[in-house]
LUMBA-482626 format. One line per 4 residues: number of its first residue (from 1); their letters; for each residue x negated, y negated, z of N, C-alpha, C. Coordinates in Angstrom, 1 decimal, padded with zeros to 4 digits, always signed. Each point is the difference from the previous one (the first is absolute). Layout:
NUM = A = X:Y:Z:X:Y:Z:X:Y:Z; ...
//
This chain:
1 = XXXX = -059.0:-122.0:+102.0:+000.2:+000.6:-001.3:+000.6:+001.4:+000.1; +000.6:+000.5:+001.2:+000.6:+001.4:-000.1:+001.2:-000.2:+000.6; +000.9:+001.3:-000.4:+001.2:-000.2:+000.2:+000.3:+000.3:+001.9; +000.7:-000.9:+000.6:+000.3:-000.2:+001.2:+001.3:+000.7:+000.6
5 = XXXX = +000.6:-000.6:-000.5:+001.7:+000.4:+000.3:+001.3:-000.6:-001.5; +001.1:+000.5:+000.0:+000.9:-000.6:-000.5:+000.9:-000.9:+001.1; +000.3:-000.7:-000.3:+000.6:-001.5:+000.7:+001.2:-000.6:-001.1; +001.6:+000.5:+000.5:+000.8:-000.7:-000.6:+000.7:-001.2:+000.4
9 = XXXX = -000.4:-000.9:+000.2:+000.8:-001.5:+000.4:+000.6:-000.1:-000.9; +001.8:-000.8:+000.7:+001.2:-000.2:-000.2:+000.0:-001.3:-000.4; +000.8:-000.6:-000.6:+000.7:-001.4:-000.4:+001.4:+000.2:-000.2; +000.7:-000.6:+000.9:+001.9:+000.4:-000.1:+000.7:-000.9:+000.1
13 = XXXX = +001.1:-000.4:-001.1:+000.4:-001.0:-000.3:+001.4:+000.5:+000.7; +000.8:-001.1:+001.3:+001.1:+000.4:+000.3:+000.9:-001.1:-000.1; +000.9:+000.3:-000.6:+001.4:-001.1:-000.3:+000.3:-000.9:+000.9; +000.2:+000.9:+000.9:+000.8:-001.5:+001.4:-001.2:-000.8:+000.6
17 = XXXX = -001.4:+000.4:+000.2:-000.6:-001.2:+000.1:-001.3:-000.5:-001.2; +000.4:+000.4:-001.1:+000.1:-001.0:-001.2:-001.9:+000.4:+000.0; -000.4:+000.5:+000.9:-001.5:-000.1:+000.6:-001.4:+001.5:-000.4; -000.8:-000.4:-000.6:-000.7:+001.6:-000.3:-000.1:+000.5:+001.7
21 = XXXX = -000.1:+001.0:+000.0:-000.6:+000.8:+001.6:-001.2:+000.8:-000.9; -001.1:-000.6:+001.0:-001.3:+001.2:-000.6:+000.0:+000.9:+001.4; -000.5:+001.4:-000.6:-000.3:+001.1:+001.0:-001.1:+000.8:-000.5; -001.3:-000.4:+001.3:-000.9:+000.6:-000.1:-000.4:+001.7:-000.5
25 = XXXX = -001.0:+000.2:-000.4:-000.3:+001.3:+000.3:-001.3:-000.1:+000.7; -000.2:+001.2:+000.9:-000.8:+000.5:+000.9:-001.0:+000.8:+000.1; -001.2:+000.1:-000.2:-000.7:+001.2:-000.3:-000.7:+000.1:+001.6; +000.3:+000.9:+000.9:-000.5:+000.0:+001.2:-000.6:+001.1:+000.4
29 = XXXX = -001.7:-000.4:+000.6:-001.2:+001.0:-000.2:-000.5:-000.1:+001.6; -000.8:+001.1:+000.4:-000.5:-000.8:+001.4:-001.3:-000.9:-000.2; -000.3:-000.4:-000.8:-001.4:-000.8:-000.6:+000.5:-001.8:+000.0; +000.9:+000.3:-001.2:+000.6:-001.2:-000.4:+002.0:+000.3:+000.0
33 = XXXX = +000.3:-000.8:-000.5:+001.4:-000.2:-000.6:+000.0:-000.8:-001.0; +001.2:+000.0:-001.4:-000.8:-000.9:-001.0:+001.5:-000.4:-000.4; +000.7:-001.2:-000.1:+001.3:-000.4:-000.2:-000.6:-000.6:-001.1; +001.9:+000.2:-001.2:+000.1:-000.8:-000.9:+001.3:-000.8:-000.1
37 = XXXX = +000.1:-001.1:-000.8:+001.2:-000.6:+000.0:-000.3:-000.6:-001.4; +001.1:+000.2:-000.5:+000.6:-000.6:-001.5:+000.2:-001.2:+000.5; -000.7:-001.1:-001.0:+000.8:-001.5:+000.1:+000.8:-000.1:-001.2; -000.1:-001.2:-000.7:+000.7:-000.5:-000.6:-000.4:+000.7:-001.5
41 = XXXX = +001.1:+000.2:-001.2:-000.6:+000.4:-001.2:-000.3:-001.4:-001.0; -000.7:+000.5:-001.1:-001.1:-001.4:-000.2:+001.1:+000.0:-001.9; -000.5:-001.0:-000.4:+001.1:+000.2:-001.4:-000.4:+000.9:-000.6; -001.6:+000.5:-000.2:-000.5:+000.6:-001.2:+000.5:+001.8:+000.6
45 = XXXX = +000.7:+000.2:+001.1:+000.2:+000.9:+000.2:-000.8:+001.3:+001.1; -000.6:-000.7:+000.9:-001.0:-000.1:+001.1:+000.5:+000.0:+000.8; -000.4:+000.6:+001.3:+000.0:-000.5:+001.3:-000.9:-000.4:+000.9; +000.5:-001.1:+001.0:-000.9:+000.1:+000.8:+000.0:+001.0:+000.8
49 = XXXX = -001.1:+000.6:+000.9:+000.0:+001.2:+000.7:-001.0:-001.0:+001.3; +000.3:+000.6:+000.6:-001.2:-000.6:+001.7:+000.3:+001.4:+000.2; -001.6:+000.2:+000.5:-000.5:+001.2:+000.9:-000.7:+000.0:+000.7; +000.1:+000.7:+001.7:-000.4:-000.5:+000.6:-000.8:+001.0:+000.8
53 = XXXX = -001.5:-000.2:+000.4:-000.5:+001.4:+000.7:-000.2:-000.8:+001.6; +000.4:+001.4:+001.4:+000.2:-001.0:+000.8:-001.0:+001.5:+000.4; -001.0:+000.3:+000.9:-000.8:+000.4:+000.9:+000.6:+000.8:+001.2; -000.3:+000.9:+000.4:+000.5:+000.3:+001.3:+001.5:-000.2:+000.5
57 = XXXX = +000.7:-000.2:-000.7:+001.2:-000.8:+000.3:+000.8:+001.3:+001.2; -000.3:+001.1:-000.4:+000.8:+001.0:+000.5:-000.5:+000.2:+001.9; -001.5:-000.4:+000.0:-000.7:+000.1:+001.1:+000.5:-000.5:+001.2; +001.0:-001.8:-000.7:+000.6:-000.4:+001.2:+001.1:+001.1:+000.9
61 = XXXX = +000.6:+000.8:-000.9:+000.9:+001.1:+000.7:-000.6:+000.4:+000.7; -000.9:+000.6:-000.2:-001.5:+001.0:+000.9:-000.2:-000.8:+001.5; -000.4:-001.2:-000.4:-000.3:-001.1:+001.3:+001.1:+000.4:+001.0; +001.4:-000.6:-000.8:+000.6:+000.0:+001.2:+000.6:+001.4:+000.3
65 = XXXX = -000.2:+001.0:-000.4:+000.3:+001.2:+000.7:-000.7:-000.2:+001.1; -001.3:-000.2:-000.1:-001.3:+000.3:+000.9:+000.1:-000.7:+000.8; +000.8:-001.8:+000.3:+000.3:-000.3:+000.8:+001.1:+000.0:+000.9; +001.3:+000.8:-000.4:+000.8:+000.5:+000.3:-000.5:+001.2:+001.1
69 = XXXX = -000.7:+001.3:-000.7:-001.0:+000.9:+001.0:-000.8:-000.6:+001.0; -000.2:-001.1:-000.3:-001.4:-000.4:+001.0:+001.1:-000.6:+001.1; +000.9:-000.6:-000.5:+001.3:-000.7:+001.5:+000.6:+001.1:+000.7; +000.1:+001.3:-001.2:+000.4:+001.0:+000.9:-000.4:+000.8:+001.3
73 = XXXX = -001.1:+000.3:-000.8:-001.2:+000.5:+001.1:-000.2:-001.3:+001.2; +000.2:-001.2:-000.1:-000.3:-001.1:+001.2:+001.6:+000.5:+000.7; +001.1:+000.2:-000.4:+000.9:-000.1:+000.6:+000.2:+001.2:+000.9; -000.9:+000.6:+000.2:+000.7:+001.7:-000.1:-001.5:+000.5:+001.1
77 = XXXX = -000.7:-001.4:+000.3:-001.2:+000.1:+000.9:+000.4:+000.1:+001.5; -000.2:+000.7:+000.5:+000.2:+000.3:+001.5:-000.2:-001.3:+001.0; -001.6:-000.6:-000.2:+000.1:-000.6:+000.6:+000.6:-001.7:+000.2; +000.8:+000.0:-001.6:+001.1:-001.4:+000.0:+000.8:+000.4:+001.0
81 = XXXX = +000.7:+001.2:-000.4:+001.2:+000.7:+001.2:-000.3:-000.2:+000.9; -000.8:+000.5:+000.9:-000.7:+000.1:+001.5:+000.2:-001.7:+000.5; -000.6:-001.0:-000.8:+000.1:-001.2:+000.3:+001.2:-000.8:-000.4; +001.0:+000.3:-000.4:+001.1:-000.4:+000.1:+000.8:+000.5:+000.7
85 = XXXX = +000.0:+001.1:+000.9:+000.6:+000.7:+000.6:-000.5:-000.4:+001.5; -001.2:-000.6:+000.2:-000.5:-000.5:+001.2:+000.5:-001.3:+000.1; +000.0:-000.9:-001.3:+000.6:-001.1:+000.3:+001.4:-000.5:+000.4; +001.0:+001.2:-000.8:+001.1:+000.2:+000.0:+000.7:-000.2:+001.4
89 = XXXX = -000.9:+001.1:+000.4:-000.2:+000.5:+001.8:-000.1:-001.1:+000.9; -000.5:-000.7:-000.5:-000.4:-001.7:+001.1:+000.9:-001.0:-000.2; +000.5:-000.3:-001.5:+000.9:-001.0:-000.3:+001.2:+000.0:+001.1; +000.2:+001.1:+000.5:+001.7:-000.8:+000.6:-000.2:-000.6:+001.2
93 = XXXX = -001.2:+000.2:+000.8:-000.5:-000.8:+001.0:-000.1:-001.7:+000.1; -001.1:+000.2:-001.3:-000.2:-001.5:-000.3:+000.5:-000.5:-001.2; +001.5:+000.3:+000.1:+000.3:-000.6:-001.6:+000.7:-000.9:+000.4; -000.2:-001.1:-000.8:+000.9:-001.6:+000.3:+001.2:+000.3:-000.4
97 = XXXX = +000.8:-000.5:+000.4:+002.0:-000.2:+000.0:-000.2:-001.2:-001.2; +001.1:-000.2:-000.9:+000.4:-000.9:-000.5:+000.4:-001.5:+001.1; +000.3:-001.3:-000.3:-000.2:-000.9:+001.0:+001.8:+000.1:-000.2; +000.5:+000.5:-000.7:+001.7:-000.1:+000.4:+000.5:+001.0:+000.4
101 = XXX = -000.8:+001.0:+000.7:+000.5:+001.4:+000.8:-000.4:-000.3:+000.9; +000.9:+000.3:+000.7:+000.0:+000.2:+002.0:-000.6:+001.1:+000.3; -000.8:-000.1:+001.4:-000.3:+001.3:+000.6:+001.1:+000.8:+000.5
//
């Protein structure tokens, strides 16, 4: 019952493909996000409107920063280095040849 946001959704009639294009509006919060979309208009001079409240939506961003940081920090660990650098070290001893290379 209180006022939230102003929300202007589009309806665009374009010539060459004969076709409405609807364009959302966006209201984006860190709580929620709340989309609208104009449908069709009705005879008596109405619209339809769809609105849409989505939750946390923004949070997925958040996630994957944090998994992004979290790969960082694994990548940047000493001791992955140390063990690829010891394996590294060993491979040319015991590394198989392809079966169509000569010694």
């Amino acid at each position: 019952g209180k006022h939230v946001a102003t929300l202007r959704p589009e309806t665009r009639r374009y010539v060459a493909q004969a076709m409405p294009m609807t364009q959302s509006a966006i209201d984006v919060g860190p709580l929620r996000d709340l989309y609208t979309a104009l449908g069709e208009g009705l005879p008596d001079g109405s619209w339809i409107v769809n609105l849409f409240h989505k939750p946390f939506i923004s949070w997925i961003w958040a996630g994957c920063a944090l998994m992004m940081l979290g790969g960082l920090a694994a990548a940047g660990d000493r001791r992955y280095r140390k063990q690829a650098s010891r394996r590294d070290a060993a491979s040319p001893q015991h590394a198989r040849r392809p079966h169509n290379e000569q010694p």
